[in-house]
C-alpha positions as CSV (number, residue, x, y, z in Angstrom):
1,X,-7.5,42.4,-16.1
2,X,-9.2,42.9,-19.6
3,X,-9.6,47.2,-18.6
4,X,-5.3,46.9,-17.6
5,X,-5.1,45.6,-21.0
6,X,-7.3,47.9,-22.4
7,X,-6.1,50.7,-21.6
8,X,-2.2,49.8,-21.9
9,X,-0.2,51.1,-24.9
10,X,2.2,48.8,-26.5
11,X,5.1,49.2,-24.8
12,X,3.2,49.9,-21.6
13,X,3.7,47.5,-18.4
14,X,1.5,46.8,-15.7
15,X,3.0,46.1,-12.0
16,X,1.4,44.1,-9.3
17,X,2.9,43.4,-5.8
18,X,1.7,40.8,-4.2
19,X,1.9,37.6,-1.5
20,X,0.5,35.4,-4.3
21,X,2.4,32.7,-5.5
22,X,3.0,32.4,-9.2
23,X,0.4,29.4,-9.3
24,X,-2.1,31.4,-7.7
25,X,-1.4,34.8,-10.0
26,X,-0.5,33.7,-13.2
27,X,-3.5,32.1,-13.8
28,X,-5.0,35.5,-14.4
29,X,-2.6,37.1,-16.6
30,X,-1.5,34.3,-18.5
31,X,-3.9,35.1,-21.5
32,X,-3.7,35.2,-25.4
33,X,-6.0,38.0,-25.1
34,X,-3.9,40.1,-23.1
35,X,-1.4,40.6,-25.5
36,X,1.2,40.8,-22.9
37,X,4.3,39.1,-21.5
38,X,4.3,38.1,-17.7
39,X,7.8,38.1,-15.8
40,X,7.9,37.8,-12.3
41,X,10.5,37.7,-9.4
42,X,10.2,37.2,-5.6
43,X,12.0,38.9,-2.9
44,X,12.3,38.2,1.0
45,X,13.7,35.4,3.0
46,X,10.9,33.8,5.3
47,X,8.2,36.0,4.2
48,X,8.2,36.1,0.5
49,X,6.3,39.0,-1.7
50,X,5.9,38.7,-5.8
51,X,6.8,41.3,-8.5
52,X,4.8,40.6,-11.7
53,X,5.7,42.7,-14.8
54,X,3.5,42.6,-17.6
55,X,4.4,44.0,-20.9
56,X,1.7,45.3,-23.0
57,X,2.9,44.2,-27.0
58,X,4.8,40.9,-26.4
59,X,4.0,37.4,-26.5
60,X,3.4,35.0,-23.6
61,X,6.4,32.8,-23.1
62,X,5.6,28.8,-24.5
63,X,5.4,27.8,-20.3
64,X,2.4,30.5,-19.9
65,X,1.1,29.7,-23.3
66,X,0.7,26.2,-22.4
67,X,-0.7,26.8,-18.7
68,X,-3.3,29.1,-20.7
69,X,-4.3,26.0,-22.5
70,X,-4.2,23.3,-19.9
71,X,-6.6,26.3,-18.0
72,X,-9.0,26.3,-20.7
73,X,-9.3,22.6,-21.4
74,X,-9.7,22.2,-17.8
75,X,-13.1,24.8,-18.0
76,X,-14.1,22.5,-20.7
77,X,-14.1,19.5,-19.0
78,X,-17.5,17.9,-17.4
79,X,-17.9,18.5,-14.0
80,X,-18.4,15.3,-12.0
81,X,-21.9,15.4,-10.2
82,X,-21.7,13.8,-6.5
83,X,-24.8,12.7,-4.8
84,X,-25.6,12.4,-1.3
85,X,-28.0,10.0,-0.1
86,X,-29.0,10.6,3.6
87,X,-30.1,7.9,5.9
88,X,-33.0,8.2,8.1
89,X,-32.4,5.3,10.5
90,X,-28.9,5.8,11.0
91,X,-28.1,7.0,14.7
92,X,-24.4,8.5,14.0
93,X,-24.1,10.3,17.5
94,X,-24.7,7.3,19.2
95,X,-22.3,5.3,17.3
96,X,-19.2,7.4,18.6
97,X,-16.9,5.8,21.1
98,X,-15.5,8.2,23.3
């Protein structure tokens, strides 16, 4: 998405087409970065497709703005390790009641 941005013109908008949902999609183009404005619409009654229009030279709308930040404080964040510890003497196969 950076080279879209890179090589739009203010002004300039970018379409994508799409079966991803807006939770899916707009957490690549909602960026500071991007210098662009995201609007999006959905068409189709059982089978729904996504129009995103992004507009090169306008700000992100506050709701994108904040999903930027939540997305970014969420990279931050520690990861949580998890730890496996396997037991040698345990017979799980024979432990199954069929």
């Amino acid at each position: 998405m950076g080279q879209v941005s890179r090589v739009l013109k203010p002004g300039g908008r970018f379409v994508s087409v799409t079966f991803a949902q807006p939770h899916f999609r707009k957490r690549l183009y909602a960026r500071t970065e991007y210098r662009w404005s995201i609007n999006h619409y959905h068409y189709g009654d059982s089978f729904h497709y996504f129009l995103y229009v992004l507009t090169k030279g306008e700000e992100l709308s506050p709701e994108d703005t904040a999903l930027e930040t939540r997305l970014r404080t969420e990279a931050e964040a520690p990861l949580t390790v998890v730890t496996f510890e396997e037991v040698e003497n345990e017979d799980f196969l024979n432990n199954i009641s069929l």
